[in-house]
C-alpha positions as CSV (number, residue, x, y, z in Angstrom):
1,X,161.0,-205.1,79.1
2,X,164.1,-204.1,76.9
3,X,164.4,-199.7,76.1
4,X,163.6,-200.2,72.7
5,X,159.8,-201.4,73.9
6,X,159.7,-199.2,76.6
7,X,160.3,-196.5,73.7
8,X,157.7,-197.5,71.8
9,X,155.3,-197.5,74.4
10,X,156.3,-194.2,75.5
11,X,155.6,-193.2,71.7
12,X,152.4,-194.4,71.4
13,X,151.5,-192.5,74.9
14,X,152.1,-189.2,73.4
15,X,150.6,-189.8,70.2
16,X,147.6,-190.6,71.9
17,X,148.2,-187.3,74.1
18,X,148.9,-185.4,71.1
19,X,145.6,-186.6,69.3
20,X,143.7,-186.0,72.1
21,X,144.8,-182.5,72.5
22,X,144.4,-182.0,68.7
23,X,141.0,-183.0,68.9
24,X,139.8,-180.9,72.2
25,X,141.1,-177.8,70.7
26,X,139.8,-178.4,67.7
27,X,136.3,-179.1,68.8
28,X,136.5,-175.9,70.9
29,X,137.4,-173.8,67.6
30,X,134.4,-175.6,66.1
31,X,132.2,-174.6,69.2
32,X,133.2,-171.0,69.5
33,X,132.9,-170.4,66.1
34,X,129.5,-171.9,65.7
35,X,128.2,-169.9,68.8
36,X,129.9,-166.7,67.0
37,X,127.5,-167.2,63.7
38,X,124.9,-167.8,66.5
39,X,125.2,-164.4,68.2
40,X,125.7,-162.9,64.5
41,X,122.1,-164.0,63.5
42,X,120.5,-162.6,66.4
């Protein structure tokens, strides 16, 4: 395996970690703020 593949692959691993990260926080904005209206309404 030559650096430049080994740099790709190393790319692609934190894209993935950075998507994935993205996406968690994201979902727990969505969830916090949906259980905010919630409490709200009550």
């Amino acid at each position: 395996m030559s650096s430049q593949e080994l740099d790709r692959g190393t790319d692609a691993i934190i894209k993935q970690a950075i998507i994935h990260m993205y996406n968690s926080l994201l979902r727990f904005v969505i969830f916090n703020n949906y259980r905010g209206e919630s409490y709200k309404e009550i």
